[in-house]
N, C-alpha and C positions, 0 to 999 in steps of 0.2 A: 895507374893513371885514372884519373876521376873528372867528372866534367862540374863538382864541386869544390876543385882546386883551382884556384885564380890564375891567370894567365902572369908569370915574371920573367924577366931574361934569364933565370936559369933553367928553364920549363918548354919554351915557347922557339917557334919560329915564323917567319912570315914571308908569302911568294905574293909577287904584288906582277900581273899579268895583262900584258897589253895595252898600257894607257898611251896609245899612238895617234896619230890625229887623224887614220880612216877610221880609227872603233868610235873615236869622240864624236866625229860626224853623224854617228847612228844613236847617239843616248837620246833617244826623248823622253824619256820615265822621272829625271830629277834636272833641274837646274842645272847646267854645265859647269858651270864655275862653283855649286857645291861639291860635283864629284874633283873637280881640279883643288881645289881648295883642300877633302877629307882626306885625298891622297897623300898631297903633303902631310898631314898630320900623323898619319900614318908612319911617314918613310921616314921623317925626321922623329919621330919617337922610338922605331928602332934604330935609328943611327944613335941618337943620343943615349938609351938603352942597351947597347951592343948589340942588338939582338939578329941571329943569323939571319939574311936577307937573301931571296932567292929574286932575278928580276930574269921576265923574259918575254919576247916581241913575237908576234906572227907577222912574215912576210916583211921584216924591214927594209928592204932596198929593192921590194918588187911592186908592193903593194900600200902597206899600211904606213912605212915613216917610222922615224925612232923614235923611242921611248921620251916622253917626255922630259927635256934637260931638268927641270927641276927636282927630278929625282936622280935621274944619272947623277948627276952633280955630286947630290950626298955621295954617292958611291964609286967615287973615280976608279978603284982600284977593282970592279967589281965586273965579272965578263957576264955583259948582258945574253941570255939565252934567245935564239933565233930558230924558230918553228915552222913548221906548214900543217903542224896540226891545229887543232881547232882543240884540240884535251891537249893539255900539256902533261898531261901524265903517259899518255903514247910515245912521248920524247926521250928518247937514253939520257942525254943528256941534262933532263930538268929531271928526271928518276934520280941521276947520281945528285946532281945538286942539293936536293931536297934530303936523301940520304947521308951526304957529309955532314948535313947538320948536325946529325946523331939526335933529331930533336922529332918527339910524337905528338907533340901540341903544333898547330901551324895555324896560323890566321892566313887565309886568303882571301884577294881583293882583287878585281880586276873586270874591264869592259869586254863582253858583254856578261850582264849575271845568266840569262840562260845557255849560255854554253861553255864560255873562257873558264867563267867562276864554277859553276855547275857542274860540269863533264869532269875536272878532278877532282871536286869534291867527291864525290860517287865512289869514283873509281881510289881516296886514298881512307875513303870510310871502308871500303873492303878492303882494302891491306894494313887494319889497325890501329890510321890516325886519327886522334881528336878534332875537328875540324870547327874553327870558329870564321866565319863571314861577316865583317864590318858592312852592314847593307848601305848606309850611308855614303861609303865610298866607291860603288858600284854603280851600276846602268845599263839600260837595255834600250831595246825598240821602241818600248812602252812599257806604260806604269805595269798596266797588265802581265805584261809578259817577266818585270822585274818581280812584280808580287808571287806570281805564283810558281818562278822558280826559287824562290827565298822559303817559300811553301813546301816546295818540295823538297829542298834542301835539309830544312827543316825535319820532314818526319822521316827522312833516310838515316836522321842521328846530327846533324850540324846544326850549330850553337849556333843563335847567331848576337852579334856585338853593334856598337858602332864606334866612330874613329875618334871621340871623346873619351870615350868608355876605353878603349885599349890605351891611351895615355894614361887615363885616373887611376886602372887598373894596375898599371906597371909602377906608377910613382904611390899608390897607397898610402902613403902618410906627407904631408907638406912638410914635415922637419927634414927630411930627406934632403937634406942640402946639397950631394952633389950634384940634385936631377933636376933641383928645383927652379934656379933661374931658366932651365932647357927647359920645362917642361913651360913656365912663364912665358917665354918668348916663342914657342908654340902658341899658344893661347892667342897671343897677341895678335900672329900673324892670319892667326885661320880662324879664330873664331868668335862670335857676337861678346862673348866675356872678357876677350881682351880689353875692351872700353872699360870694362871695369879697373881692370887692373891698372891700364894705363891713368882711369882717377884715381885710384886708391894710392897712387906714386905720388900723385900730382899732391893731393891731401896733405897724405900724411909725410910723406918723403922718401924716399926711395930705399930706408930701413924697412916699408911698408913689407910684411912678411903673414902669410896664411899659414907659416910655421914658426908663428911666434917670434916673439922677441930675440929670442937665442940664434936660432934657426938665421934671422938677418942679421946676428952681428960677421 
């Protein structure tokens, strides 16, 4: 394992942690509707990627609320994890999940970054995992407090990414045609380059392809 090997669905997995509407209450560090926004990007790029999916909530029917349906959704068949830690690595149960993966790369994302995001990071950099963080899809109390635990995240060993980056990442080449219209209609949905795409349809016609000619027949 090399933190020089690029992030693919056969390599990788991702636990996406907490995005309930007590923790969103507390993000003042980015734009609410960026973190709502990167998450989807996220979730739908491992759904369309296969890529193993861990999800899991603190406190949902005492405190914090479920999981945001626009990710549940992707994952009907997927038993959300329910905690009263604050580390989701203290949990047997997100321990086994993360484990069935059979996977030692893992992108994690999740409100709040200094501690949801944080506290397993730490703790699965000492049991031997790769750890990369989409900071973009994350949040905290404040900037400050998002910065310098991304800081310290950082020089414990975790990579860190953002939720652009993990789609370009996975789909690596635009001829890629299975992934390609998904990875398009991602774009579309979350973020400022979709405008593009939706003129470059508009232009040239809906053959319009960033994987060439071929690639769009």
């Amino acid at each position: 394992m090399s933190k020089l090997e690029m992030l693919t669905p056969d390599n990788s997995a991702i636990a996406l942690i907490d995005y309930q509407p007590a923790m969103y209450q507390g993000v003042q560090s980015h734009d609410r509707l960026v973190v709502f926004n990167n998450i989807q990007i996220l979730a739908k790029a491992a759904k369309l990627f296969k890529i193993p999916t861990v999800l899991t909530t603190v406190a949902k029917d005492s405190f914090s609320g479920p999981f945001m349906p626009e990710v549940t959704g992707l994952f009907p068949n997927h038993d959300i994890i329910d905690r009263t830690s604050m580390n989701s690595w203290l949990d047997a149960n997100f321990r086994k999940a993360v484990a069935a993966t059979g996977r030692k790369k893992f992108v994690i994302a999740g409100l709040w970054t200094e501690a949801c995001v944080m506290f397993p990071t730490l703790d699965m950099l000492k049991e031997g995992f790769e750890i990369y963080i989409p900071a973009d899809a994350c949040g905290d109390l404040s900037m400050e407090a998002h910065n310098r635990s991304m800081e310290r995240a950082i020089q414990a060993g975790a990579i860190p990414i953002t939720s652009a980056q993990y789609v370009f990442e996975l789909q690596q080449d635009w001829a890629r045609s299975e992934t390609y219209e998904g990875v398009m209609d991602i774009l579309r949905a979350h973020s400022p380059y979709g405008i593009q795409v939706r003129f470059s349809k508009w232009a040239l016609g809906e053959h319009a392809s960033e994987g060439g000619a071929q690639a769009a027949e």
